[in-house]
NUFIGU-146341 format. One record per residue (C-alpha): x, y, z; residue number from 1. Coordinates in nm, 3 decimals, decimal comma. Example, Ala and Ser with C-alpha at 12.3 -4.5 7.8 and 13.67 -1.06 7.14 Angstrom:
<nodes>
<node><x>1,230</x><y>-0,450</y><z>0,780</z><resi>1</resi></node>
<node><x>1,367</x><y>-0,106</y><z>0,714</z><resi>2</resi></node>
</nodes>
This chain:
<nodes>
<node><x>2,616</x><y>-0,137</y><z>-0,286</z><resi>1</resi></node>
<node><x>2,512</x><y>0,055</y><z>0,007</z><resi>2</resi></node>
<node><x>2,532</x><y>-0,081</y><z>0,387</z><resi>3</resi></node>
<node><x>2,255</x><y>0,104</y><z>0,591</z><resi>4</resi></node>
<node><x>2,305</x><y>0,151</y><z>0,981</z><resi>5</resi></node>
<node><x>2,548</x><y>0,169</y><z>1,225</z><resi>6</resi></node>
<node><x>2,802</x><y>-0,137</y><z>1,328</z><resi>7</resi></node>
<node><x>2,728</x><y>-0,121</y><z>1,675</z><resi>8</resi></node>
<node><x>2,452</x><y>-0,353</y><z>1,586</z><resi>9</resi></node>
<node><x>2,517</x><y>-0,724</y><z>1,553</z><resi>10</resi></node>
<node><x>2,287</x><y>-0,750</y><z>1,264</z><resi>11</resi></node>
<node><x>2,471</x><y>-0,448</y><z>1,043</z><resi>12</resi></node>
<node><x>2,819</x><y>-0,589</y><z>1,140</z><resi>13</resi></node>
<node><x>2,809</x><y>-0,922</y><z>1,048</z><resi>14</resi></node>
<node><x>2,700</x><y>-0,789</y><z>0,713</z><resi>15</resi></node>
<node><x>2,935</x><y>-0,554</y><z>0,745</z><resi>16</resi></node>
<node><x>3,211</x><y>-0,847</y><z>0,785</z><resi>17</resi></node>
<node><x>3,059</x><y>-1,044</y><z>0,540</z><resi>18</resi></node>
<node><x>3,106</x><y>-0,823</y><z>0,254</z><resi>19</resi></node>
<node><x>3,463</x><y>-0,749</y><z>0,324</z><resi>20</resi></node>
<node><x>3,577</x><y>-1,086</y><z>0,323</z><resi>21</resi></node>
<node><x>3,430</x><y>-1,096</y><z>-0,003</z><resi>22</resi></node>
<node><x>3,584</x><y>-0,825</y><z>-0,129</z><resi>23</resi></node>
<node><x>3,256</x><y>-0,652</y><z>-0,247</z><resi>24</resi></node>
<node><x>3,300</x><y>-0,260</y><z>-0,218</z><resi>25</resi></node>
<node><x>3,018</x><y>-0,108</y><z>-0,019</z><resi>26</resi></node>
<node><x>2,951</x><y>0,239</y><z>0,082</z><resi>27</resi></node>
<node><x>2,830</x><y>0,246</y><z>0,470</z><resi>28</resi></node>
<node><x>2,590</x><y>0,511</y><z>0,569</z><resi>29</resi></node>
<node><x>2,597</x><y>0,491</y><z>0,969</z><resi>30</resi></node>
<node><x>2,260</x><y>0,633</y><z>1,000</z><resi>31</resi></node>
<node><x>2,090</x><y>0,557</y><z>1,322</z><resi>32</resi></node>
<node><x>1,710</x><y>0,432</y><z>1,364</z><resi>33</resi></node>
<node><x>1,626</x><y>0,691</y><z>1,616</z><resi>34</resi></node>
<node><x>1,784</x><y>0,970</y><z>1,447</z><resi>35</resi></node>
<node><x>1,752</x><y>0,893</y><z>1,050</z><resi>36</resi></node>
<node><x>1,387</x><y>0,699</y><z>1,030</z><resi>37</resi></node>
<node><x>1,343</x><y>0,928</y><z>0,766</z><resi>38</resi></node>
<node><x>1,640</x><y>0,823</y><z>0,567</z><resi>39</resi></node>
<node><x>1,587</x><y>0,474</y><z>0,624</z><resi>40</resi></node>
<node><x>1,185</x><y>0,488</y><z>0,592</z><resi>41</resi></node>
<node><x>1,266</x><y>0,512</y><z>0,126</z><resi>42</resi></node>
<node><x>1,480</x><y>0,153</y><z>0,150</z><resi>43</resi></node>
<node><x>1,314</x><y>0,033</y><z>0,463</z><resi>44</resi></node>
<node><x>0,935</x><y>0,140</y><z>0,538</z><resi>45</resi></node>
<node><x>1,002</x><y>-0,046</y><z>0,943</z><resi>46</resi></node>
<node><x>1,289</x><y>0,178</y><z>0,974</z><resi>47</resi></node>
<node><x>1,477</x><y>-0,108</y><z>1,039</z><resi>48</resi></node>
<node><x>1,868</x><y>-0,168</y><z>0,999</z><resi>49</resi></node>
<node><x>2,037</x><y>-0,312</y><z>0,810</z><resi>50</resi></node>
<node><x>1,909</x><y>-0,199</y><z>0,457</z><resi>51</resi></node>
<node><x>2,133</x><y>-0,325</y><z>0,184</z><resi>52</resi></node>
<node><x>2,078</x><y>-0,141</y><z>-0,126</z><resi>53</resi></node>
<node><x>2,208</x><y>-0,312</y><z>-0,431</z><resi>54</resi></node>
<node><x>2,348</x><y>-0,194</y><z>-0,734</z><resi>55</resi></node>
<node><x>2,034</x><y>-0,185</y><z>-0,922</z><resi>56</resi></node>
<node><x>1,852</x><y>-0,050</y><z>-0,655</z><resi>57</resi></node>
<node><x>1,651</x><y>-0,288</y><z>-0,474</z><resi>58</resi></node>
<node><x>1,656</x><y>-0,327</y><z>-0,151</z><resi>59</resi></node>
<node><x>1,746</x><y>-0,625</y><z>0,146</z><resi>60</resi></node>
<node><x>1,620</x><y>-0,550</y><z>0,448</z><resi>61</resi></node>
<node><x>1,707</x><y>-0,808</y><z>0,695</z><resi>62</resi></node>
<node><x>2,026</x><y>-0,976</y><z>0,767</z><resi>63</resi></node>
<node><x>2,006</x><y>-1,335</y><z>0,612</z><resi>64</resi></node>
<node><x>1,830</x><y>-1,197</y><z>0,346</z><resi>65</resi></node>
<node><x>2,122</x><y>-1,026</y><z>0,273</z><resi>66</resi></node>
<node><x>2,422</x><y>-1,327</y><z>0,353</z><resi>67</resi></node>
<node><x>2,199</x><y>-1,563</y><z>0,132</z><resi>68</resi></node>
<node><x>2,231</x><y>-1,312</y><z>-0,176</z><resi>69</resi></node>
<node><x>2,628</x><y>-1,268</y><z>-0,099</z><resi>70</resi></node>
<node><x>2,670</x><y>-1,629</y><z>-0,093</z><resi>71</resi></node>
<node><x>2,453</x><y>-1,679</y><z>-0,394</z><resi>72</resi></node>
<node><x>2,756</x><y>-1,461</y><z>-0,558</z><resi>73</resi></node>
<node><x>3,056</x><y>-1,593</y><z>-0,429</z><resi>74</resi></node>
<node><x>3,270</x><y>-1,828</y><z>-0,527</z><resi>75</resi></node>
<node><x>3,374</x><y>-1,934</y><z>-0,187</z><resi>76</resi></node>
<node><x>3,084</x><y>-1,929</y><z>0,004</z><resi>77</resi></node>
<node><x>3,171</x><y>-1,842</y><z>0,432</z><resi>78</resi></node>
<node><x>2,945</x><y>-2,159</y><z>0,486</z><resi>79</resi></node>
<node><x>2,895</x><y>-2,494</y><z>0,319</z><resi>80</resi></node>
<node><x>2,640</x><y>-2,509</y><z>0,051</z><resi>81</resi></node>
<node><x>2,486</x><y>-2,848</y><z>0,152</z><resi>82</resi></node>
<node><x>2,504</x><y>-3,099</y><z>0,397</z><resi>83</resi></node>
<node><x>2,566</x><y>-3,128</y><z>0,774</z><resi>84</resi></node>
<node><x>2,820</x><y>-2,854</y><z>0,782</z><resi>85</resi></node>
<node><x>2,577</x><y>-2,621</y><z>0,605</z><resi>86</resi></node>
<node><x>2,245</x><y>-2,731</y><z>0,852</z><resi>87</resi></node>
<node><x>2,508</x><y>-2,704</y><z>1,143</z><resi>88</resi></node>
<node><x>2,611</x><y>-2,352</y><z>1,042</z><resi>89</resi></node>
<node><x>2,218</x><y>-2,254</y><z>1,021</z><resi>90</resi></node>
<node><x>2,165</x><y>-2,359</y><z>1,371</z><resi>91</resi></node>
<node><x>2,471</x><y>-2,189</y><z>1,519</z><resi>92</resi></node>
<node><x>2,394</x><y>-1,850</y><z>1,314</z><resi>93</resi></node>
<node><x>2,026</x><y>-1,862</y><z>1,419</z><resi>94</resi></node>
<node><x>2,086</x><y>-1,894</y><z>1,779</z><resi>95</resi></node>
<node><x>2,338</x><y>-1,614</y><z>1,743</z><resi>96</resi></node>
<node><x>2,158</x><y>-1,388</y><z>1,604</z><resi>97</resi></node>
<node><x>1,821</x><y>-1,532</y><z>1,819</z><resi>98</resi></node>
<node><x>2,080</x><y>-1,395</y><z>2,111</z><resi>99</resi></node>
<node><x>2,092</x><y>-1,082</y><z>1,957</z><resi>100</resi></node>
<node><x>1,755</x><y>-0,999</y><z>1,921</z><resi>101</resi></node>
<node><x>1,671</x><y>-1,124</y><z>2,294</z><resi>102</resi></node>
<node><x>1,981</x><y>-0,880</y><z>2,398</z><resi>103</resi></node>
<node><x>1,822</x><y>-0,589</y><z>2,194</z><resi>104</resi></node>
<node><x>1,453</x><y>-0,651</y><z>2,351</z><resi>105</resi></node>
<node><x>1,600</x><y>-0,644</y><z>2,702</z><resi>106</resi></node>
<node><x>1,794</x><y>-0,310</y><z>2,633</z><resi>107</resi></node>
<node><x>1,475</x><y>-0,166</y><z>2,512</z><resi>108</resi></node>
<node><x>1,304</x><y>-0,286</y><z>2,803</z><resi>109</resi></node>
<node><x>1,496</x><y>-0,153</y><z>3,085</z><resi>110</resi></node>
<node><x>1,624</x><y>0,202</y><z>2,863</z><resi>111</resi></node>
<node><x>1,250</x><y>0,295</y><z>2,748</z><resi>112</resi></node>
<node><x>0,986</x><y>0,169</y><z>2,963</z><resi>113</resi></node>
<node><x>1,005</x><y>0,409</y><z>3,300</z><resi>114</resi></node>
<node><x>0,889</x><y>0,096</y><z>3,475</z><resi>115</resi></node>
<node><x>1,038</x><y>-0,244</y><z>3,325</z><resi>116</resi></node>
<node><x>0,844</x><y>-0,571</y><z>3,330</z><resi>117</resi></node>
<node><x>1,057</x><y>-0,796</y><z>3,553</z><resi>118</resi></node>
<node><x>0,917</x><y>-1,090</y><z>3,381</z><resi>119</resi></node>
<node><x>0,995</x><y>-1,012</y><z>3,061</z><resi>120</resi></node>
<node><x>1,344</x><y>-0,917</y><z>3,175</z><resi>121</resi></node>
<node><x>1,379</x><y>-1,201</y><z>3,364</z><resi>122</resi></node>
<node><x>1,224</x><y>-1,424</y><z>3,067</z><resi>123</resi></node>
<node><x>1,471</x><y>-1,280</y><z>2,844</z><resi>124</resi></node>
<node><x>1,809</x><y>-1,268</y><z>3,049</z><resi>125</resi></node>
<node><x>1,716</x><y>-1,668</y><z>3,120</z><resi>126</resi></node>
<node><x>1,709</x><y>-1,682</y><z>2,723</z><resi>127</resi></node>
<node><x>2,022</x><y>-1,524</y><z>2,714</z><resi>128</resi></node>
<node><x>2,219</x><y>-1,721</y><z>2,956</z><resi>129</resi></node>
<node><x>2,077</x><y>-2,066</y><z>2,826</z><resi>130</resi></node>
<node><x>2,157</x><y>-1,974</y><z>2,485</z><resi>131</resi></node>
<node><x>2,513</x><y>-1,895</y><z>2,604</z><resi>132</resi></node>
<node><x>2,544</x><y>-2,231</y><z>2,782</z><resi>133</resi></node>
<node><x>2,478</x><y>-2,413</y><z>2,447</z><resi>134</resi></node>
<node><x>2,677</x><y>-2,198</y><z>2,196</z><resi>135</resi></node>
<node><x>2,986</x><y>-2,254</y><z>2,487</z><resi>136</resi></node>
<node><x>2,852</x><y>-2,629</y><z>2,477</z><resi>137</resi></node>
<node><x>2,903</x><y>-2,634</y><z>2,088</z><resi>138</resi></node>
<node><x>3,235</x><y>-2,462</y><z>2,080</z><resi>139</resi></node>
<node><x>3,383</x><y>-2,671</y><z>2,331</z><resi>140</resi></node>
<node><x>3,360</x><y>-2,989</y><z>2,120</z><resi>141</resi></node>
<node><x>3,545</x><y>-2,824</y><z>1,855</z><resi>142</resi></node>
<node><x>3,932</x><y>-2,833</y><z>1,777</z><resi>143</resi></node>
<node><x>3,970</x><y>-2,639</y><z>1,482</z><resi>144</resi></node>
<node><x>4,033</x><y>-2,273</y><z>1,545</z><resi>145</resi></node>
<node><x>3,722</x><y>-2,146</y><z>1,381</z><resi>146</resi></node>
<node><x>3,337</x><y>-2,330</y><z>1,356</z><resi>147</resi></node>
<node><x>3,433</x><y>-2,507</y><z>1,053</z><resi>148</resi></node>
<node><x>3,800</x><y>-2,499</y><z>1,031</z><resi>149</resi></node>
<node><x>4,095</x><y>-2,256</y><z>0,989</z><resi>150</resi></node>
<node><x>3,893</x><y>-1,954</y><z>0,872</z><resi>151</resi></node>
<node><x>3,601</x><y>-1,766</y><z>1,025</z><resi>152</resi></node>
<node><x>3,267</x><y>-1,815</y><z>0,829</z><resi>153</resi></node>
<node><x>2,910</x><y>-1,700</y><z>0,865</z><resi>154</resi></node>
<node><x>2,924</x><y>-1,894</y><z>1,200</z><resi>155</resi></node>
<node><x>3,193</x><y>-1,753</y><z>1,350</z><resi>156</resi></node>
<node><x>3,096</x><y>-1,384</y><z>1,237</z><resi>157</resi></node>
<node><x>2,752</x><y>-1,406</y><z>1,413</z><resi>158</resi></node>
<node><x>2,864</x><y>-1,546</y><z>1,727</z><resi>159</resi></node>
<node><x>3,138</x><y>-1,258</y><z>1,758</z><resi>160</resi></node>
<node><x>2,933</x><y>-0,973</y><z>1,677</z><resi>161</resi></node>
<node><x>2,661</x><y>-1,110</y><z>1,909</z><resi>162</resi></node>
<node><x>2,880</x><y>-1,175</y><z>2,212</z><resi>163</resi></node>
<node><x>3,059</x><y>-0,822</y><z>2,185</z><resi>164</resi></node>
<node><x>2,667</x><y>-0,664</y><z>2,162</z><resi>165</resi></node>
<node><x>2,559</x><y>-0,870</y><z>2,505</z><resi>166</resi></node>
<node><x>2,904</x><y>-0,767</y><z>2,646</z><resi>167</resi></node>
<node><x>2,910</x><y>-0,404</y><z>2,569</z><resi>168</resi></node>
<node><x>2,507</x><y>-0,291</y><z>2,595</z><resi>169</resi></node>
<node><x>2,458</x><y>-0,536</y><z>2,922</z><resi>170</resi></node>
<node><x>2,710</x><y>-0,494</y><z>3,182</z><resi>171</resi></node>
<node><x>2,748</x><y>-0,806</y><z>3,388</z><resi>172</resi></node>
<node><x>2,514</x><y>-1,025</y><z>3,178</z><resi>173</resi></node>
<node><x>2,787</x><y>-1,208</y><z>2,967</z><resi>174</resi></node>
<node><x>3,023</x><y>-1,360</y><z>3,230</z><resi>175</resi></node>
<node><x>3,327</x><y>-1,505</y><z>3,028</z><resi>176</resi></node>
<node><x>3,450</x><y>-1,677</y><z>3,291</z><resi>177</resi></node>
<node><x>3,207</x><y>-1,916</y><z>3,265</z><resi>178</resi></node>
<node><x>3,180</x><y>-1,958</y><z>2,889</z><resi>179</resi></node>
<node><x>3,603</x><y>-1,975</y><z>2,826</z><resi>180</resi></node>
<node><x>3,535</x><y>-2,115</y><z>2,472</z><resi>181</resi></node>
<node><x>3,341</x><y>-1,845</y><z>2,384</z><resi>182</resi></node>
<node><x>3,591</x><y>-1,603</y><z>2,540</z><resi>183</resi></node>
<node><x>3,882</x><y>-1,749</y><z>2,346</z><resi>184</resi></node>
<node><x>3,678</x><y>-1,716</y><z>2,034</z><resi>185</resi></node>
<node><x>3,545</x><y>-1,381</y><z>2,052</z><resi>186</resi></node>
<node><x>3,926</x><y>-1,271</y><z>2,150</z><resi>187</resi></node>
<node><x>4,037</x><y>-1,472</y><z>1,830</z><resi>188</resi></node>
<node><x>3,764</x><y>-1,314</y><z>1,604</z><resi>189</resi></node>
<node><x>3,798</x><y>-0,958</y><z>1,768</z><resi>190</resi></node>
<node><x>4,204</x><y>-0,993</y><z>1,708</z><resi>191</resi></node>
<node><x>4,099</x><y>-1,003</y><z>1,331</z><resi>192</resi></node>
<node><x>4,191</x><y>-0,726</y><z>1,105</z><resi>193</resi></node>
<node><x>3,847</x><y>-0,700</y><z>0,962</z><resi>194</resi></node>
<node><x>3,652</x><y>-0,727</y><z>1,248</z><resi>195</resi></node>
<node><x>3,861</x><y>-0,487</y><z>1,380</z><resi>196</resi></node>
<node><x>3,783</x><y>-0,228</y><z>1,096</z><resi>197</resi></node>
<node><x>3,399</x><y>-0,293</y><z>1,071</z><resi>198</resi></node>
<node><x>3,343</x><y>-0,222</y><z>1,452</z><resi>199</resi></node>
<node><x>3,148</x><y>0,078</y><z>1,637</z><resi>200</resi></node>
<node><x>3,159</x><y>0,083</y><z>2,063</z><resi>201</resi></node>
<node><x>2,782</x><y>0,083</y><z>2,154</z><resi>202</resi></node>
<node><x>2,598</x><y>0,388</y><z>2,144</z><resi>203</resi></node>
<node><x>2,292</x><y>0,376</y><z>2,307</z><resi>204</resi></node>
<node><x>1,985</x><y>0,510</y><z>2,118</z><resi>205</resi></node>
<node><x>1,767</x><y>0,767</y><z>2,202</z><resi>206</resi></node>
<node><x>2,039</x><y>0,921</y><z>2,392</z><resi>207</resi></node>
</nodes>
């Protein structure tokens, strides 16, 4: 398999993560939107990361497109296959990664646009900081060290990769002192060998 983009990107990480928990050997091609749309256009006519291209060729070309066909192959499955676990899991994940893309929108905003729409920033840093204020709500009823018990799983994985995006490409935005569930489980993810090894400081495009 190949693993198309760069892991500064929430969505390429957690894919990134994903397959080595499995154990599935990847090769990962850091190539860069701005700077490799040509590369990318073959697997990926948006230009979009991440691209996973599988063994036989074909290509995935959006994240849960590409954790559903992982967990169609595992054994263990990082989520529950059914039930309230599994729906719980989906809603966790999709506000994660809904995070994300808000987080990515605003960069865009303010980096590209020589004068920024201050509602539309202000739209989506309210998105960002309500969305916050429930994933901290959802964490704090937990015990359990990850989402769903001892080990980190899909749920777990998207939160982390999200919260170290909004952290590192929006200074100030992401206050951990008020959200000191999610700040003791992004340290507790971020401590993790493998999240240590699929990780890439944020690098601004188009710079």
């Amino acid at each position: 398999m190949i693993l198309i983009g760069q892991y500064d990107s929430p969505f390429v990480r957690r894919v990134g993560i994903a397959l080595t928990l499995y154990g599935i050997g990847f090769e990962h091609k850091p190539w860069s939107t701005f700077r490799d749309g040509d590369k990318i256009a073959p697997y990926n006519p948006l230009r979009r990361v991440p691209v996973l291209v599988l063994d036989d060729g074909e290509a995935l070309i959006d994240s849960p497109t590409m954790i559903d066909y992982l967990d169609e192959q595992a054994a263990a499955p990082l989520m529950a296959r059914s039930g309230a676990d599994r729906q719980k899991a989906l809603y966790i994940m999709a506000l994660a990664t809904g995070l994300a893309d808000k987080a990515v929108s605003l960069f865009y905003e303010q980096a590209f646009h020589p004068a920024p729409s201050d509602l539309w920033v202000d739209r989506c840093r309210q998105q960002i900081t309500d969305g916050l204020a429930v994933l901290e709500a959802e964490r704090l009823r937990l015990t359990t060290p990850f989402w769903f018990g001892d080990q980190p799983g899909h749920a777990d994985i998207a939160v982390a990769c999200t919260l170290r995006f909004i952290s590192e490409a929006h200074d100030g935005l992401l206050d951990f002192r008020a959200c000191p569930a999610l700040e003791a489980h992004h340290q507790a993810c971020e401590a993790l060998p493998v999240f240590q090894a699929v990780a890439q400081t944020f690098s601004p495009p188009g710079r």
